[in-house]
Biopython code that builds the backbone (N, CA, C, O; Angstrom):
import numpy as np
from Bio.PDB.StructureBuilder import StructureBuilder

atoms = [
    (1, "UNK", "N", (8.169, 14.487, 11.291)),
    (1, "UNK", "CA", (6.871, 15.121, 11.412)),
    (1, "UNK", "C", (6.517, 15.853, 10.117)),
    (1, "UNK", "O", (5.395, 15.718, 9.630)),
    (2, "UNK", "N", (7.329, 16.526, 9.623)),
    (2, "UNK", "CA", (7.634, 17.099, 8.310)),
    (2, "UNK", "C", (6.957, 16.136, 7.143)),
    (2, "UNK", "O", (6.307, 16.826, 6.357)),
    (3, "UNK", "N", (6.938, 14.813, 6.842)),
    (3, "UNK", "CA", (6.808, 13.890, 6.260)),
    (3, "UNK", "C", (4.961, 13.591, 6.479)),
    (3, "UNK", "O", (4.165, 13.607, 5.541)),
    (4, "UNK", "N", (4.671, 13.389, 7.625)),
    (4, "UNK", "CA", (3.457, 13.139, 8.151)),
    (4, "UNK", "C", (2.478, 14.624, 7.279)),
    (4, "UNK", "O", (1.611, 14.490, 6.416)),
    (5, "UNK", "N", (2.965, 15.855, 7.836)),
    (5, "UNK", "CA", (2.204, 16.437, 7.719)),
    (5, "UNK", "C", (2.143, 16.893, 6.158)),
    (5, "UNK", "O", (1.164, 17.553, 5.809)),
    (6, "UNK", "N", (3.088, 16.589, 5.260)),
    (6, "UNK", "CA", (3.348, 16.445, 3.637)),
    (6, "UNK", "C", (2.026, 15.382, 3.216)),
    (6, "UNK", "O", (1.314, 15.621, 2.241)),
    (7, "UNK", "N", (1.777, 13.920, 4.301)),
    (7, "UNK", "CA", (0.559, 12.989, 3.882)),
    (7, "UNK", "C", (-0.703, 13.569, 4.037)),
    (7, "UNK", "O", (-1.681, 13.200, 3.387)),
    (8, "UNK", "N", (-0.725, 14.610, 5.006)),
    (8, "UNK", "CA", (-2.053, 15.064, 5.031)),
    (8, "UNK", "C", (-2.224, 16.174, 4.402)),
    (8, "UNK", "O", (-3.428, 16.390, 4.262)),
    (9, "UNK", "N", (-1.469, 17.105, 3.886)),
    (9, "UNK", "CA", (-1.562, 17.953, 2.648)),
    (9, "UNK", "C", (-1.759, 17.282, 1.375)),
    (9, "UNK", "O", (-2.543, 17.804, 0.582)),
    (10, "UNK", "N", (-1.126, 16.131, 1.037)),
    (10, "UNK", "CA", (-1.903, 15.462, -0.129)),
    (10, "UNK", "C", (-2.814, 14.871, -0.194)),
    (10, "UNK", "O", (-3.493, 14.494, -1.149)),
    (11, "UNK", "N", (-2.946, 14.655, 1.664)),
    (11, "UNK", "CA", (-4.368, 13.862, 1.362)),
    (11, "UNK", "C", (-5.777, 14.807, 0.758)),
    (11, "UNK", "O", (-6.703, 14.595, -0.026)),
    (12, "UNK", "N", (-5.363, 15.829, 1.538)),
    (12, "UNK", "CA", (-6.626, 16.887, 1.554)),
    (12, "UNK", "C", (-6.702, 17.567, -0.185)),
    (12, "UNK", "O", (-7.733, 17.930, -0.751)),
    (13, "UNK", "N", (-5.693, 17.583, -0.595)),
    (13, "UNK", "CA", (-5.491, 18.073, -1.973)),
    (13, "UNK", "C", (-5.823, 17.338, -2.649)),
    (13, "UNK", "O", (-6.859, 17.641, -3.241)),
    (14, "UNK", "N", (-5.168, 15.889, -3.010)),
    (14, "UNK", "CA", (-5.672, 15.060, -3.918)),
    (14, "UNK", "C", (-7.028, 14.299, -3.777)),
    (14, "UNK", "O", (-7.975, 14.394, -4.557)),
    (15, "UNK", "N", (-6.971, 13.615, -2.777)),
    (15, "UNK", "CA", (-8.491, 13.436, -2.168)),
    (15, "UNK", "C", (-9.647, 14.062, -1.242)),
    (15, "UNK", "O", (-10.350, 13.537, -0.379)),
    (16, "UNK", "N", (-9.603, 15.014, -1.599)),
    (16, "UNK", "CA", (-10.257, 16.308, -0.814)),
    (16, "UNK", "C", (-11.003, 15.597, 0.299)),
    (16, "UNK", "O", (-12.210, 15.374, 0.384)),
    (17, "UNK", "N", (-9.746, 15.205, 1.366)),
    (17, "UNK", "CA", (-10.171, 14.827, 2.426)),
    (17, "UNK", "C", (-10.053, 16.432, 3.216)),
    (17, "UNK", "O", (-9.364, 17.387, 2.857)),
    (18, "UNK", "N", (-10.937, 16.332, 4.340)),
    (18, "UNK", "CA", (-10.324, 17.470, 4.979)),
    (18, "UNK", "C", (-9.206, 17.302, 6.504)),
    (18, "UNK", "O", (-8.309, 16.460, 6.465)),
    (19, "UNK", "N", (-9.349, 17.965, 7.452)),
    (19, "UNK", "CA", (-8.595, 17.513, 8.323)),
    (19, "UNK", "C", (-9.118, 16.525, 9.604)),
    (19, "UNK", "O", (-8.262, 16.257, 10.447)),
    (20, "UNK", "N", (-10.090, 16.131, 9.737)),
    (20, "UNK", "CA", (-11.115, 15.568, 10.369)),
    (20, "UNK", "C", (-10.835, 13.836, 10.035)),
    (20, "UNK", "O", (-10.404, 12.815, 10.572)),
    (21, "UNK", "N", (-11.453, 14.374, 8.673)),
    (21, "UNK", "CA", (-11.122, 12.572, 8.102)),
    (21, "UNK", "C", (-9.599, 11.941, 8.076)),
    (21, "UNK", "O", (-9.278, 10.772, 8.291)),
    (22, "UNK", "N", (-8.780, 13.031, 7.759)),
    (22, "UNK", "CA", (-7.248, 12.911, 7.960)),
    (22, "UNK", "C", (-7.261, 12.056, 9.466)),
    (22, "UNK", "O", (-7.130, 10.833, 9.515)),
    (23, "UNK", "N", (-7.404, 12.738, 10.411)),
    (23, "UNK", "CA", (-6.440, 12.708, 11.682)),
    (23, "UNK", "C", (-7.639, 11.508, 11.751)),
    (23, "UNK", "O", (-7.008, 10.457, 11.630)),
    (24, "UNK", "N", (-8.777, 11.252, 11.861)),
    (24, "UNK", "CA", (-9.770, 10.356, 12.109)),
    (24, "UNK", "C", (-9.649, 8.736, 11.499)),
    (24, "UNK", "O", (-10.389, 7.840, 11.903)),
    (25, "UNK", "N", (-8.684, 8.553, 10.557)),
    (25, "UNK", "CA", (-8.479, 7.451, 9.826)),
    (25, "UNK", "C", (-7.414, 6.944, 10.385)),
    (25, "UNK", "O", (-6.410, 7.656, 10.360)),
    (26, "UNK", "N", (-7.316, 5.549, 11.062)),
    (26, "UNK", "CA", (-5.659, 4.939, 11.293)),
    (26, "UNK", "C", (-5.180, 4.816, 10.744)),
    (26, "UNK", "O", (-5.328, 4.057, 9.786)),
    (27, "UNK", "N", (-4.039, 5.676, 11.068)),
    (27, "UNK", "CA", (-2.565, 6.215, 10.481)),
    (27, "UNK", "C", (-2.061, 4.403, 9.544)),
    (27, "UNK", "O", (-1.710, 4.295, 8.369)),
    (28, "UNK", "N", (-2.191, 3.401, 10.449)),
    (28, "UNK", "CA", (-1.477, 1.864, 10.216)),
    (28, "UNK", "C", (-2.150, 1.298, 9.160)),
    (28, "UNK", "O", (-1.633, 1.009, 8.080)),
    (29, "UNK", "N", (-3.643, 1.091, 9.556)),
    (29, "UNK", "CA", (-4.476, 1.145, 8.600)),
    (29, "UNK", "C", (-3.931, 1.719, 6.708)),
    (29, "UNK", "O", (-3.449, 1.218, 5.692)),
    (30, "UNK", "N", (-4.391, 2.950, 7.179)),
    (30, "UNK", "CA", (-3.907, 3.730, 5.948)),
    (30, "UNK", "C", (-3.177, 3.337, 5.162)),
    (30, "UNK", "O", (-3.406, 3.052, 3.987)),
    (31, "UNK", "N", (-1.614, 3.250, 6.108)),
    (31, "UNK", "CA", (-0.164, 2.615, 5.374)),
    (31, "UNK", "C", (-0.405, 1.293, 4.680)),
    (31, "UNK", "O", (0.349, 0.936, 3.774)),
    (32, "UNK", "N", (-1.501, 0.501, 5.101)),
    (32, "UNK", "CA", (-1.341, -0.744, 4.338)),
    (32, "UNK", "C", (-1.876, -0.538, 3.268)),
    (32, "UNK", "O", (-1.382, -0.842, 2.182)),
    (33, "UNK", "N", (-3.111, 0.085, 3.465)),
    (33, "UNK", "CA", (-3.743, -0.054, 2.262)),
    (33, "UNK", "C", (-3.025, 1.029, 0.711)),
    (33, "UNK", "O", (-3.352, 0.935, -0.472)),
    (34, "UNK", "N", (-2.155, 1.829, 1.255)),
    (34, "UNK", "CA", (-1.664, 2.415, 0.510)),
    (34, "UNK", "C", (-0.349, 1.798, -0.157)),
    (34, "UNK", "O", (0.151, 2.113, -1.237)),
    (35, "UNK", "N", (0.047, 0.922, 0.683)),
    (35, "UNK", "CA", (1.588, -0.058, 0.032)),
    (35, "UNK", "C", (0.590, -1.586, -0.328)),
    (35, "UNK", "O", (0.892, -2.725, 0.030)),
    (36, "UNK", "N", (-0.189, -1.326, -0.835)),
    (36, "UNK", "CA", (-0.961, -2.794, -1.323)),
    (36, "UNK", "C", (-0.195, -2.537, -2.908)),
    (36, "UNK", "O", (0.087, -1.568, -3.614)),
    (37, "UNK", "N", (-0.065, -4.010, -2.968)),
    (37, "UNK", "CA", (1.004, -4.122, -4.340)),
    (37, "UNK", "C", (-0.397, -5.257, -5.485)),
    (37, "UNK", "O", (-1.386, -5.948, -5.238)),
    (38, "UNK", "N", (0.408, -4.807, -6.765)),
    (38, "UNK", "CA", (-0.431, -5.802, -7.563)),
    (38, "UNK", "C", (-0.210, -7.378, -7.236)),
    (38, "UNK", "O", (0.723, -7.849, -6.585)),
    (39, "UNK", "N", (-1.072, -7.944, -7.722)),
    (39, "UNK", "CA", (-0.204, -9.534, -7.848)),
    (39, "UNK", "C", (0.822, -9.612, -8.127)),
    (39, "UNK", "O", (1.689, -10.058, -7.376)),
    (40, "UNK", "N", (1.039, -9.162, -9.402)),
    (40, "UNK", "CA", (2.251, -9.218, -10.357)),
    (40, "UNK", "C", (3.290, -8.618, -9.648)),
    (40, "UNK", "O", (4.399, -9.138, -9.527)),
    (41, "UNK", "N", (3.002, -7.648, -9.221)),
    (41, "UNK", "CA", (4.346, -6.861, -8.226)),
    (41, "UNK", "C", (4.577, -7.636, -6.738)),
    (41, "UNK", "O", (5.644, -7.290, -6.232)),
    (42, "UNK", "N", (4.204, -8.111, -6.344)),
    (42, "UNK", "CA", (4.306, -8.997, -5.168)),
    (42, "UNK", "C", (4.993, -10.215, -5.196)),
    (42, "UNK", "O", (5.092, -10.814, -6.268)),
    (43, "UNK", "N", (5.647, -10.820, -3.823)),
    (43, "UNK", "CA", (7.085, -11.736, -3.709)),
    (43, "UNK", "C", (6.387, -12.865, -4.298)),
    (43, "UNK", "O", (5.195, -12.927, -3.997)),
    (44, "UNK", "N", (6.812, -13.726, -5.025)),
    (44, "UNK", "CA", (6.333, -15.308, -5.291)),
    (44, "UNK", "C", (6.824, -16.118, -4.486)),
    (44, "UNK", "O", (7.841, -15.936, -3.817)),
    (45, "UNK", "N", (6.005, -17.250, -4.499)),
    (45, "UNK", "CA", (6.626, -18.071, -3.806)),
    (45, "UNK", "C", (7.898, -18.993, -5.043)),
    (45, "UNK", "O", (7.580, -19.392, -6.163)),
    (46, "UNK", "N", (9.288, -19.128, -4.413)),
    (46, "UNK", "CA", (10.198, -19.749, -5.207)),
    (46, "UNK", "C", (9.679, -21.275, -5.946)),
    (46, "UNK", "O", (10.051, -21.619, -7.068)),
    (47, "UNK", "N", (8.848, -22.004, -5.158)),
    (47, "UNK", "CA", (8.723, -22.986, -4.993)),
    (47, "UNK", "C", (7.899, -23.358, -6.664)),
    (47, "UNK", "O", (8.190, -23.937, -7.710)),
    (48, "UNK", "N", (7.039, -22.799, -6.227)),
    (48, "UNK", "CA", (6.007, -22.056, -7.601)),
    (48, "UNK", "C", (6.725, -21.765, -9.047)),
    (48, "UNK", "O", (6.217, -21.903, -10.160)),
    (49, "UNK", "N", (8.133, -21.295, -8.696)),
    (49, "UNK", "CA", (8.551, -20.735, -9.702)),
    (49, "UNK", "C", (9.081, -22.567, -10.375)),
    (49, "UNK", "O", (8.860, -23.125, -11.449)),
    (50, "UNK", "N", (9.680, -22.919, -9.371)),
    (50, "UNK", "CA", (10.609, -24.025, -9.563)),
    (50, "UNK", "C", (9.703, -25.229, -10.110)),
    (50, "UNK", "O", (10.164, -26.087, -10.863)),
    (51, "UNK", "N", (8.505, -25.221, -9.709)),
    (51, "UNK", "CA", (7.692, -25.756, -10.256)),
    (51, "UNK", "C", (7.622, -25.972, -11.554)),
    (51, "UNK", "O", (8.043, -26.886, -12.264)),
    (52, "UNK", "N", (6.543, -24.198, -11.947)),
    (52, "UNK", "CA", (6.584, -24.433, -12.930)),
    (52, "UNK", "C", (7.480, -24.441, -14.414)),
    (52, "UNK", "O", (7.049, -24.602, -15.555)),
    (53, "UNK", "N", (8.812, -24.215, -13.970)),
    (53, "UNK", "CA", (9.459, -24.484, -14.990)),
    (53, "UNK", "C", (9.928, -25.652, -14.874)),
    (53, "UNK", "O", (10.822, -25.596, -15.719)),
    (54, "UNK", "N", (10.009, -27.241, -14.204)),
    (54, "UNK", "CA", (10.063, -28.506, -14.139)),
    (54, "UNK", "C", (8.801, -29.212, -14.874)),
    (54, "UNK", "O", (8.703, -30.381, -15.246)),
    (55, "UNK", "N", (7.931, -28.225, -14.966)),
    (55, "UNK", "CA", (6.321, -28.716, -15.354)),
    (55, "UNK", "C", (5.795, -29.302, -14.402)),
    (55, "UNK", "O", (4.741, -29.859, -14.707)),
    (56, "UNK", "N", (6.150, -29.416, -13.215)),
    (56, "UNK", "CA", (4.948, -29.887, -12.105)),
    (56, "UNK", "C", (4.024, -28.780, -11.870)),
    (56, "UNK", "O", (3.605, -29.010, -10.736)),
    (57, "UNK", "N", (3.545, -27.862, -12.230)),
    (57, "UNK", "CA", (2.707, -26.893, -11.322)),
    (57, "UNK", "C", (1.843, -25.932, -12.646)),
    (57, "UNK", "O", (1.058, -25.034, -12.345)),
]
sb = StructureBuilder()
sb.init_structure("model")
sb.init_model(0)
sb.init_chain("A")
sb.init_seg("    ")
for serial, (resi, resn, name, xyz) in enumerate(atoms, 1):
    if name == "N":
        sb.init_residue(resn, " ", resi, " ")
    sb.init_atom(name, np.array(xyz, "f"), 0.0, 1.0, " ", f" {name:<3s}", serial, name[0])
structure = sb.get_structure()
């Protein structure tokens, strides 16, 4: 709980959300959009890899 309520102190601090919009936004929601990774940082497919170093791809 300790953890939770650390997300909504930064939320309100860094994004001057207040507590309304906090508790009002899905929690699940939220989490994704906050662990969204770059392309570049995200799993490849092997296949792709194997590809293109054979030169098919």
């Amino acid at each position: 709980m300790e953890d939770f309520n650390l997300f909504a102190k930064n939320s309100m601090q860094y994004w001057h959300w207040g507590l309304d919009e906090f508790f009002d936004t899905d929690y699940y929601e939220l989490m994704e959009v906050m662990n969204a990774k770059k392309p570049e940082d995200r799993v490849q497919d092997p296949m792709k890899l194997f590809n293109a170093i054979n030169g098919k791809g």
